[in-house]
C-alpha positions in Angstrom: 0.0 0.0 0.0 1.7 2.9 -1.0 1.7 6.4 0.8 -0.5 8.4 -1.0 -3.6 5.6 -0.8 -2.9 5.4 3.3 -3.1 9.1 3.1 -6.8 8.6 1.2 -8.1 5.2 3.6 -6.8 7.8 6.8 -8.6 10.6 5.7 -11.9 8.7 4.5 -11.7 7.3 8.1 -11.8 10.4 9.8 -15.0 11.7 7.6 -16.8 8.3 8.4 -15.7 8.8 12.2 -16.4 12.7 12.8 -19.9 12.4 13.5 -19.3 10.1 16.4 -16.8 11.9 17.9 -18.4 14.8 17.5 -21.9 13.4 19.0 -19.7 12.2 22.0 -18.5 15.6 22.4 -22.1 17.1 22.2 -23.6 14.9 24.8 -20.2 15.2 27.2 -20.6 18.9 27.0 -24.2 19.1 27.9 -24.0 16.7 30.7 -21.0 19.0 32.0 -23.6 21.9 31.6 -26.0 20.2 33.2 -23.9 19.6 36.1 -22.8 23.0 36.3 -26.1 24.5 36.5 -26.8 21.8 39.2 -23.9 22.7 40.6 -24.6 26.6 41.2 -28.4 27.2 40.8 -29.1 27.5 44.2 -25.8 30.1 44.6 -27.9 33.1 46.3 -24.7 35.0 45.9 -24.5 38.8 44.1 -27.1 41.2 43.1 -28.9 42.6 40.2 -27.7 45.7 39.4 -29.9 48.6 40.3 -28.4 51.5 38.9 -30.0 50.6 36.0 -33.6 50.4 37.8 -35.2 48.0 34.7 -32.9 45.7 35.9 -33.1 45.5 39.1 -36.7 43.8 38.3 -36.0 41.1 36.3 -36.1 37.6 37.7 -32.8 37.0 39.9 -33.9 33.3 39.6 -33.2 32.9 35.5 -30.1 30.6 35.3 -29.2 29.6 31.3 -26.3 27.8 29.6 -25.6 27.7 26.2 -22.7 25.8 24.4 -21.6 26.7 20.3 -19.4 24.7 18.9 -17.3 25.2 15.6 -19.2 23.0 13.8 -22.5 24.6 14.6 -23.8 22.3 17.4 -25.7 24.1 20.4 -26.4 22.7 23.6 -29.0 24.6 25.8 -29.3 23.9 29.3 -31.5 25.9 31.7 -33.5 29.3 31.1 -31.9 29.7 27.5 -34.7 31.5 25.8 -35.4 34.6 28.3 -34.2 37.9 26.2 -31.8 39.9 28.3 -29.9 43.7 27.3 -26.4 42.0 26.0 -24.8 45.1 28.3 -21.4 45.6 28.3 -20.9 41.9 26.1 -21.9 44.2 23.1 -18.4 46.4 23.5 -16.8 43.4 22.2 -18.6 43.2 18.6 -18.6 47.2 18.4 -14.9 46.6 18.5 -15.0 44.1 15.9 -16.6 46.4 13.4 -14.4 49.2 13.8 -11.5 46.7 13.6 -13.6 45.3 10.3 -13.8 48.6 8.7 -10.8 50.4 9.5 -8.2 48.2 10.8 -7.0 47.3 14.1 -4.3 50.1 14.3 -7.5 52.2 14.9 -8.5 51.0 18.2 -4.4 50.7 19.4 -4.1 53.9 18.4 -7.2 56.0 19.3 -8.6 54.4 21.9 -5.9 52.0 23.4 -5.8 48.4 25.3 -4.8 48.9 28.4 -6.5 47.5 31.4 -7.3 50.6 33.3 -7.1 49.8 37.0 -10.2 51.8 37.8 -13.6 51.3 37.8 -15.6 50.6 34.6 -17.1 53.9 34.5 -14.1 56.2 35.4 -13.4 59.7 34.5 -10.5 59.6 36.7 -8.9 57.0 34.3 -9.0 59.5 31.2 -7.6 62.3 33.0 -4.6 60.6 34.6 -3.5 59.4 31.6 -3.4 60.8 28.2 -6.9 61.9 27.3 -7.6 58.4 25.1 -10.2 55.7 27.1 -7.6 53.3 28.0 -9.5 50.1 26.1 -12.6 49.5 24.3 -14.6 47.5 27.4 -14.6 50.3 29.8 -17.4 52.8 29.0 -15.1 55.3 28.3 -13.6 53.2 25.6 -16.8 52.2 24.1 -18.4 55.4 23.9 -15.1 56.1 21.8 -15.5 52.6 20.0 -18.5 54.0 18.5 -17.9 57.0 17.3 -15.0 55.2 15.5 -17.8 53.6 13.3 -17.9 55.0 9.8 -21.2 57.0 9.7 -23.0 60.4 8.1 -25.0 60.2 11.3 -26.9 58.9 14.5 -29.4 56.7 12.5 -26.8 55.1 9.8 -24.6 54.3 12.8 -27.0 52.5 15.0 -28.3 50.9 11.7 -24.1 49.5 11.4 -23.6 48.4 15.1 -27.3 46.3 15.1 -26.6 44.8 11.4 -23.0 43.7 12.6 -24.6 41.7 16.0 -27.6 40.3 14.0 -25.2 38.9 11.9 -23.1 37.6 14.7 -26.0 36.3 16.3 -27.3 34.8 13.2 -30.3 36.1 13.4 -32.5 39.4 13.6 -31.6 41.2 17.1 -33.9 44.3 18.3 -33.5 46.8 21.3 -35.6 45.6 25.2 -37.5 49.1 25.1 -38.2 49.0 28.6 -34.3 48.6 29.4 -33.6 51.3 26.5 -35.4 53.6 28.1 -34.2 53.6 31.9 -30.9 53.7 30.5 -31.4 56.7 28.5 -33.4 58.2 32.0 -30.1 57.5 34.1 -26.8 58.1 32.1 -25.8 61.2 33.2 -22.3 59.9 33.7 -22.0 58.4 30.8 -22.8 61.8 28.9 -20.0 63.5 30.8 -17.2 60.8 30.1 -18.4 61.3 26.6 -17.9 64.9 26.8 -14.4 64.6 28.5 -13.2 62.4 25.8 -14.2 65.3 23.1 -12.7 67.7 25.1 -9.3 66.2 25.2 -9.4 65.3 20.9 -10.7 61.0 21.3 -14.4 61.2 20.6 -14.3 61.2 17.1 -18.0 62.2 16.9 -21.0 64.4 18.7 -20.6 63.6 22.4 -24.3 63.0 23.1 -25.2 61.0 19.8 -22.2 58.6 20.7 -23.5 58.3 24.2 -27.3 57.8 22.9 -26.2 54.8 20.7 -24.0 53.4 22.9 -27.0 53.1 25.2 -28.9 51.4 22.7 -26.2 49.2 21.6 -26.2 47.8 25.8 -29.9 47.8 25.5 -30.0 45.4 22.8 -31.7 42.2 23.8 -30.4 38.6 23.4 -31.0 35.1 24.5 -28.4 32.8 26.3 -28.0 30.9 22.6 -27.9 34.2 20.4 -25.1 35.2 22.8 -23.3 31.7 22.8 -23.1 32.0 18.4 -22.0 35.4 18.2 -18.8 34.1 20.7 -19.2 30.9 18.4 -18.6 33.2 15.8 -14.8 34.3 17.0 -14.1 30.7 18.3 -14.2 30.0 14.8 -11.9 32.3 13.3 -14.7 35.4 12.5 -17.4 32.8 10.7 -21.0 32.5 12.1 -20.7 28.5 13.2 -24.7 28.3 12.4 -24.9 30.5 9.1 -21.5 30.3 8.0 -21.5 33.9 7.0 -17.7 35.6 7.5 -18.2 38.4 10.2 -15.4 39.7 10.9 -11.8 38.9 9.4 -9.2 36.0 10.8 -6.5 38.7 11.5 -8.8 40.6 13.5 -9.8 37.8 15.9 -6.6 37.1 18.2 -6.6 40.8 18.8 -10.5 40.9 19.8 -9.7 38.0 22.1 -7.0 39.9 23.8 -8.3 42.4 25.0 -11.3 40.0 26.2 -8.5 38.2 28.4 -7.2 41.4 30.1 -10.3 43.6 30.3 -13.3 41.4 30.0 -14.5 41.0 34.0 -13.1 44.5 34.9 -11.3 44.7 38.2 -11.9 40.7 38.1 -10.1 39.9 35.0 -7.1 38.6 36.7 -9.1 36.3 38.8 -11.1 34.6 36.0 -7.8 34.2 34.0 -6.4 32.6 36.4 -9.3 30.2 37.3 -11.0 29.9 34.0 -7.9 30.8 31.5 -10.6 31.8 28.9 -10.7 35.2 26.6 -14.5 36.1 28.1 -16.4 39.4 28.6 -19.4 40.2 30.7 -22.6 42.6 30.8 -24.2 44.3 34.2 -27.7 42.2 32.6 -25.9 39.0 33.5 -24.7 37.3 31.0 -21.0 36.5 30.0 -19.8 35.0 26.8 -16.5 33.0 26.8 -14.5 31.5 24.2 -12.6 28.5 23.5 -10.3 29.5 20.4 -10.9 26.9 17.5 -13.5 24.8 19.7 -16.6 26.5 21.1 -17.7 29.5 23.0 -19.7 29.1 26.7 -22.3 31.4 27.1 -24.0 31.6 31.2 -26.5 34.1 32.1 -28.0 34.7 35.6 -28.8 38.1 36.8 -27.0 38.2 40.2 -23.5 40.1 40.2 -20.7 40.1 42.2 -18.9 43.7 43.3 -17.2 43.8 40.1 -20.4 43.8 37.6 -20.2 40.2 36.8 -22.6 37.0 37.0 -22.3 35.3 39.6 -23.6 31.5 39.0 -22.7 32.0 35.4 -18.8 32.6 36.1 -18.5 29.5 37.9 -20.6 27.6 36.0 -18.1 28.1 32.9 -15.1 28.1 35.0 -16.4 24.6 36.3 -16.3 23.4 32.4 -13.5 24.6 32.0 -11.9 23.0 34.8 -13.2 19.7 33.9 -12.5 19.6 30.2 -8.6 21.4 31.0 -10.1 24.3 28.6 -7.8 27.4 29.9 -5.8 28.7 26.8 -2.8 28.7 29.1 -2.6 25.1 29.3 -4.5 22.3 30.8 -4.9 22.3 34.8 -5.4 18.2 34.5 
């Protein structure tokens, strides 16, 4: 048998044989998610967060996991189908436009990637450094993030950030009116980081039509499964794992994970990479999307946050998965 038809009876193999595999893989990962909703659903841990007040009133009790793989499988465990405002997950595809239509040396350069040491919402942050937002997950940096989209105006800008997460998503995302519009009531802060940044040359648009979007963009409502495809989407190198539409180009995605792996759970970001070892950002609604470069992203929402902003039975939940399938991009713990 020569080499070339070992190289064909290998490869035939390994077609015939991927389905089984891969069905093993589906039904180890949903017992795993099983078990780790088991595991933490009675975790009375955390709070809602109130500042926003629409969110202090919904359910505390919701508890979802969703799994995407590369290959387009999705395991839903749990309260997977409750809409919730995708929050502060959203600054992570914002990012991924800009970098998609002008380049990744536009967020270095403009905004930065620096972890900043303070508090999400910091003005302090801009003005003891040099006038730029530090990175794109703070609300300083998003704000900037999304003025840095290519627009003529308010309505073709919005129109540019919702396309690029329906696409992501895989399927038609709208805005949770009810959360749009205690936002808009209560972000007074947000206006004046928005108005620093312009002052100092790094809002690259009108202060409050940046800050009005970017309120939108947070109040944009997704379910545990919508959330767990658009991280699918950058596990598997910028391609939707469901529609297989391209979203956002290869060279674009170790950059976007980066910056997920040092600013993704704000003050708690060294904490989760060194327990969970996965690029992952969260939202104040509860939800948190991590991802597994090249295999799957985790997706875990529950309403209850610790003191940094993040959810807490959906952080352990995925850092109990990852723990048990040795997920951590730094190298297996087992």
């Amino acid at each position: 048998m020569n080499t070339r038809t070992l190289t064909t009876i290998v490869g035939l193999l390994a077609v015939a044989l991927a389905p089984l595999a891969s069905a093993q893989d589906a039904a180890t990962l949903e017992k795993l998610a099983k078990e780790a909703r088991a595991k933490f659903k009675d975790d009375a841990g955390g709070k809602n967060a109130d500042y926003i007040p629409a969110l202090a009133k919904v359910p505390s009790h919701l508890f979802g996991l969703t799994i995407v793989t590369v290959d387009g499988k999705v395991i839903n465990v749990g309260d997977v189908n409750s809409p919730f405002s995708i929050q502060s997950c959203s600054k992570v595809f914002t990012m991924a436009l800009v970098m998609q239509e002008s380049g990744a040396a536009t967020v270095f350069e403009k905004i930065n990637v620096e972890p900043t040491g303070e508090a999400f919402n910091s003005i302090r942050a801009i003005e003891e450094g040099d006038g730029r937002a530090d990175n794109p997950f703070v609300n300083a940096g998003a704000i900037a993030t999304v003025s840095l989209v290519k627009a003529k105006n308010a309505q073709e800008r919005w129109d540019k950030i919702l396309g690029c997460y329906s696409r992501f998503a895989g399927e038609k995302l709208t805005v949770l009116d009810d959360i749009y519009t205690s936002e808009a009531a209560t972000n007074f802060r947000n206006r004046g980081i928005a108005h620093v940044l312009f002052n100092s040359g790094n809002l690259h648009a009108e202060p409050l039509e940046c800050t009005d979007v970017y309120t939108k963009q947070c109040s944009v409502g997704v379910t545990c499964r919508q959330l767990a495809v658009m991280g699918g989407t950058l596990a598997n190198g910028g391609v939707n794992p469901v529609t297989k539409e391209r979203c956002l180009d290869a060279q674009h995605v170790p950059k976007v994970l980066a910056v997920m792996t040092m600013a993704g759970f704000y003050d708690g970001s060294g904490a989760w990479a060194w327990n969970a070892g996965l690029p992952a950002k969260t939202g104040v609604g509860g939800g948190i999307v991590a991802v597994v470069p090249g295999k799957m992203a985790i997706t875990g929402f529950s309403p209850p946050l610790d003191a940094f902003g993040n959810s807490v039975r959906a952080q352990k939940a995925i850092q109990y998965i990852s723990e048990q399938l040795g997920l951590s991009i730094f190298g297996p713990g087992k």
